[in-house]
C-alpha positions in Angstrom: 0.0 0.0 0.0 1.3 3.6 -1.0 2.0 5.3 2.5 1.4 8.9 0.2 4.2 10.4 2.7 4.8 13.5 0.3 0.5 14.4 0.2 0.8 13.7 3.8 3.2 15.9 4.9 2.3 18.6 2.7 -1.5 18.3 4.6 -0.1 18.2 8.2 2.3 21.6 7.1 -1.0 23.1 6.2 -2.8 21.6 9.9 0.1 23.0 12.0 0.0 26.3 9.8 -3.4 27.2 10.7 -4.6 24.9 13.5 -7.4 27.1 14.7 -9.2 26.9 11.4 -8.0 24.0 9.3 -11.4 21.2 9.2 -13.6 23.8 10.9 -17.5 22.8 9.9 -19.1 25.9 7.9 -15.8 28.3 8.4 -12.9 27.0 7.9 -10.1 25.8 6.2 -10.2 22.6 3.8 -7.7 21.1 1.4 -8.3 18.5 -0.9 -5.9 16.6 -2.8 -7.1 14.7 -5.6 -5.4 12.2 -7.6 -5.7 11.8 -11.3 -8.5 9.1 -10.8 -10.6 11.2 -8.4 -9.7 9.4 -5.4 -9.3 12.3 -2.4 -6.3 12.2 0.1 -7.7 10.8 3.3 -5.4 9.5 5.7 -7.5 7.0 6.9 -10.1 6.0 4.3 -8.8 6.2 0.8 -6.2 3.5 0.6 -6.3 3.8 -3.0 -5.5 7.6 -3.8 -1.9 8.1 -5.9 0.3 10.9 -4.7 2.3 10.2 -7.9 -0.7 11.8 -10.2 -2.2 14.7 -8.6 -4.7 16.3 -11.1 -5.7 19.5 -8.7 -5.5 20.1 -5.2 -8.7 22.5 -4.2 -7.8 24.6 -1.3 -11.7 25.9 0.6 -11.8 28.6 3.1 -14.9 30.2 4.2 -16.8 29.1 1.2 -14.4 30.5 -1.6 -12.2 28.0 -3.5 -9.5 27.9 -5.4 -8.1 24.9 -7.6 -4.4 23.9 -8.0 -3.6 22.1 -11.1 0.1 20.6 -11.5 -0.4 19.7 -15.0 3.3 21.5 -16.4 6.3 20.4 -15.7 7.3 22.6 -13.0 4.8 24.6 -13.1 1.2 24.2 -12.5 -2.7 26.3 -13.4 -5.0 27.9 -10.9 -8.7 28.1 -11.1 -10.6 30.6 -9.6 -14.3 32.1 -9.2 -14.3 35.0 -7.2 -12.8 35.1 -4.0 -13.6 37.9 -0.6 -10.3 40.1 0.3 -10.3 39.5 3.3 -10.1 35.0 2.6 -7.0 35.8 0.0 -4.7 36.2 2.6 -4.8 32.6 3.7 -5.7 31.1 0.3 -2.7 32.5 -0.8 -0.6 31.5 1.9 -2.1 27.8 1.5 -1.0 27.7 -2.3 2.5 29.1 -1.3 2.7 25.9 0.7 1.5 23.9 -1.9 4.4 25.4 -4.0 6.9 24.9 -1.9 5.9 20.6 -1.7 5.4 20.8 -5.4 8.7 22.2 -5.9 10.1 19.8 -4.8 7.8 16.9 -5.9 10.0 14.5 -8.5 6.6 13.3 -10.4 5.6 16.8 -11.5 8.5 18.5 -12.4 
């Protein structure tokens, strides 16, 4: 079984970043990390998800979403609807975590 050490360690970097908010019901802080065949990144209950093709990586906080997509070879797409000022400032420092694990990721780059 894959232990998915890279998805997990990006996800508790995230949890010790912001612990007051991160899996808070209604508002809060979610991140999702999806692999190429839709399985999500659970820890516990998704034994089958592949940290070795990530398709997007959704990042949730208080309502607003935006996607990560590490589809270029060291480099990667964001998708975005509209988003409150006052949420960007940890959406954007969620992503820049992202980054920094994606950097650094051998499958996508």
């Amino acid at each position: 079984m894959n232990e998915n050490k890279k998805t997990k360690a990006l996800v508790e970097e995230i949890e010790n970043e912001f612990p007051n908010i991160y899996d808070r019901i209604n508002y809060g802080l979610y991140v999702l990390v999806i692999d190429e065949n839709g399985k999500i990144y659970d820890d516990e209950s998704e034994p089958d998800f592949n940290e070795d093709d990530i398709d997007e990586v959704q990042v949730i906080y208080n309502g607003d979403a935006v996607s990560v997509f590490p589809n270029f070879i060291g480099k990667c797409t964001f998708k975005a609807n509209t988003v409150k000022y006052e949420n960007l400032d940890v959406i954007t420092r969620v992503i820049g975590i992202i980054g920094k694990h994606f950097k650094n990721w051998k499958e996508l780059n």
